[in-house]
C-alpha positions as CSV (number, residue, x, y, z in Angstrom):
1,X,7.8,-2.5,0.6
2,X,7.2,-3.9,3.8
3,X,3.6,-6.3,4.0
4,X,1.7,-4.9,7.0
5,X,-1.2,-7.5,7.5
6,X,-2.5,-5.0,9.5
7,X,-2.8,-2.7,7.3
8,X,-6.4,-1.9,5.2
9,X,-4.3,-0.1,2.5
10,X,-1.3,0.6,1.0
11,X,0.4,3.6,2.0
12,X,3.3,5.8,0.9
13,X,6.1,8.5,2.4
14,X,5.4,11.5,0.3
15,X,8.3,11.2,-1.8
16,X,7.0,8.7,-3.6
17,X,4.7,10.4,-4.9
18,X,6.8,12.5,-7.6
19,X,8.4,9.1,-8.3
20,X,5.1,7.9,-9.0
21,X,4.0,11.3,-10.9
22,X,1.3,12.2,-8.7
23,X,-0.2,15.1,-7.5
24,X,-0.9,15.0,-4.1
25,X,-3.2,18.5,-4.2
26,X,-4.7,17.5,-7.7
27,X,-5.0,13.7,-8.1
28,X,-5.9,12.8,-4.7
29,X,-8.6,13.3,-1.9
30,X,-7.6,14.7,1.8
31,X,-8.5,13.2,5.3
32,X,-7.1,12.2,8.6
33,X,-6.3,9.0,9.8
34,X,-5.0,6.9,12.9
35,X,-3.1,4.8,13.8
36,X,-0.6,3.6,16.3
37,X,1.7,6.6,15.5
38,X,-1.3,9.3,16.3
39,X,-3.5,11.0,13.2
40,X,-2.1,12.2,10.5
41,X,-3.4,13.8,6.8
42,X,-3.5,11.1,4.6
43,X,-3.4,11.9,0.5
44,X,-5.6,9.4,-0.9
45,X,-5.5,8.3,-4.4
46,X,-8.2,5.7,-5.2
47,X,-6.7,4.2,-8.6
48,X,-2.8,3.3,-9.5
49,X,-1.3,0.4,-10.9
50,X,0.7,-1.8,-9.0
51,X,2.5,-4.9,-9.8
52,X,4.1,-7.8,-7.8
53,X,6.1,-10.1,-10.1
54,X,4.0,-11.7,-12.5
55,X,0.9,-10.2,-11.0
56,X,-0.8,-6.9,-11.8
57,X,-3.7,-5.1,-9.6
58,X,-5.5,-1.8,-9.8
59,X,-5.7,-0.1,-6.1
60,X,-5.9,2.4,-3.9
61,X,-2.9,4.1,-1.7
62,X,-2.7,6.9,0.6
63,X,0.5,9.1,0.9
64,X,1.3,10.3,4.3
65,X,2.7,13.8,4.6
66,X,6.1,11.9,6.5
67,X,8.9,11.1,4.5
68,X,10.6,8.7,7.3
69,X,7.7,6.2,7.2
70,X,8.8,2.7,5.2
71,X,6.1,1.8,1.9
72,X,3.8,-0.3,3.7
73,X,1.6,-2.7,1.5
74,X,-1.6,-3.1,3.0
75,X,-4.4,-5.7,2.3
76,X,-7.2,-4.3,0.1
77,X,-7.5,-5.0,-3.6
78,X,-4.0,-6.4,-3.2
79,X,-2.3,-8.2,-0.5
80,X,-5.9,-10.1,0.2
81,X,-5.6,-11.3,-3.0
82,X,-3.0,-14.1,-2.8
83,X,-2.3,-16.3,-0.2
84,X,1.3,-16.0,1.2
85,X,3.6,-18.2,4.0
86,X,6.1,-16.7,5.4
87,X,8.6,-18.8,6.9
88,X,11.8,-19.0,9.3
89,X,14.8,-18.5,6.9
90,X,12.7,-14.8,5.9
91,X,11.2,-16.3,2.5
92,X,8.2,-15.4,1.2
93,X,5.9,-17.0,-0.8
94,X,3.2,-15.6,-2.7
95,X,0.1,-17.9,-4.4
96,X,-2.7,-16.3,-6.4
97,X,-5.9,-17.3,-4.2
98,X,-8.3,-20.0,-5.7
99,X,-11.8,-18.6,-7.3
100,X,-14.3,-20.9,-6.2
């Protein structure tokens, strides 16, 4: 997945969705977005399992109808969740955030 720290959610080419066994007409809810590529109808599933390494989180996604799109993992309930540096040589490193 690419990290988009852009991006408010996670979202998904279609195909991804039968990898992930989900049914776009049954599990999820349908609306348009925006966004730099114009509006398009996002599938929006407000609950899956996702896991990064050691580190497990329940979020939402929305699948876009395009299949040429990259996974794009978006900030909420995930990404804003740990603290991450990014440096030169194209390592990444990801910290659980502190709870005050």
């Amino acid at each position: 997945m690419i990290i988009d720290t852009g991006a408010d959610y996670t979202l998904l080419p279609r195909y991804l969705a039968n990898d992930l066994k989900v049914s776009l007409e049954k599990d999820c809810k349908i609306f348009p977005t925006q966004g730099i590529g114009g509006t398009e109808k996002v599938y929006f599933l407000p609950k899956i399992k996702a896991k990064l390494g050691k580190w497990r989180r329940t979020i939402p996604i929305g699948f876009l109808e395009r299949d040429e799109i990259p996974p794009l993992m978006g900030r909420h309930l995930f990404f804003e969740t740990f603290e991450a540096l990014f440096s030169t040589n194209h390592t990444v490193s990801f910290y659980e955030k502190r709870k005050n």
